[in-house]
Phi, psi and omega in degrees: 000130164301179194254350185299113179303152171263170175223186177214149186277066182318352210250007189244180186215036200210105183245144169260148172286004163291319197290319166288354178277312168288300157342325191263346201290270253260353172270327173224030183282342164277292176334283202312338199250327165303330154323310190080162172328293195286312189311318178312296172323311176304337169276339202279289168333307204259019155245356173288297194297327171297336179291327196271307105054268177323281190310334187272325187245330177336149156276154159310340182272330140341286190299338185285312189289323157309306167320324160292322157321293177316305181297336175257353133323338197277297204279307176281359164288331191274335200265348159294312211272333211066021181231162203238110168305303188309331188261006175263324194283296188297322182276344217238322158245016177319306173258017183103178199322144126345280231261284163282354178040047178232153199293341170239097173346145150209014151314117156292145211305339159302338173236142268246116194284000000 
């Protein structure tokens, strides 16, 4: 891994999750592992609730940052976990839906796509 911090391109609108997975490895990965799994999750849970927050009440600007938030709890629980979001994401919807496995759901609305 470089020793080089990764970065993101405020002037672009286009982030990959590796590039945000890696960006949270070098900003909190001694913290986040001194944490552990569950203390992580538990912080994961309680930005979730902020979203949910947001989302009822919220300013648009509220919601970008929770939103931002979730995803980047999000990155340090998988980089706690050992797991590579880009390769989870690709292995699990890579080829469509789960549940029918067609690229546009037809899973009926009683089950969970």
């Amino acid at each position: 891994m470089s020793s080089e911090p990764p970065t993101l391109n405020p002037a672009g609108p286009n982030v990959s999750l590796a590039d945000l997975q890696s960006l949270i490895r070098h900003m909190y990965f001694e913290k986040d592992q001194a944490r552990g799994i569950e203390g992580t999750f538990l912080w994961l849970m309680e930005e979730v609730g902020e979203l949910a927050t947001a989302l009822r009440s919220g300013t648009h600007q509220q919601r970008l940052e929770e939103f931002a938030d979730v995803l980047a709890w999000l990155a340090t629980i998988a980089n706690v976990a050992g797991v590579d979001l880009s390769e989870a994401i690709v292995r699990k919807y890579g080829s469509g839906c789960p549940g029918c496995g067609r690229m546009v759901c037809i899973c009926p609305d009683s089950e969970k796509p």
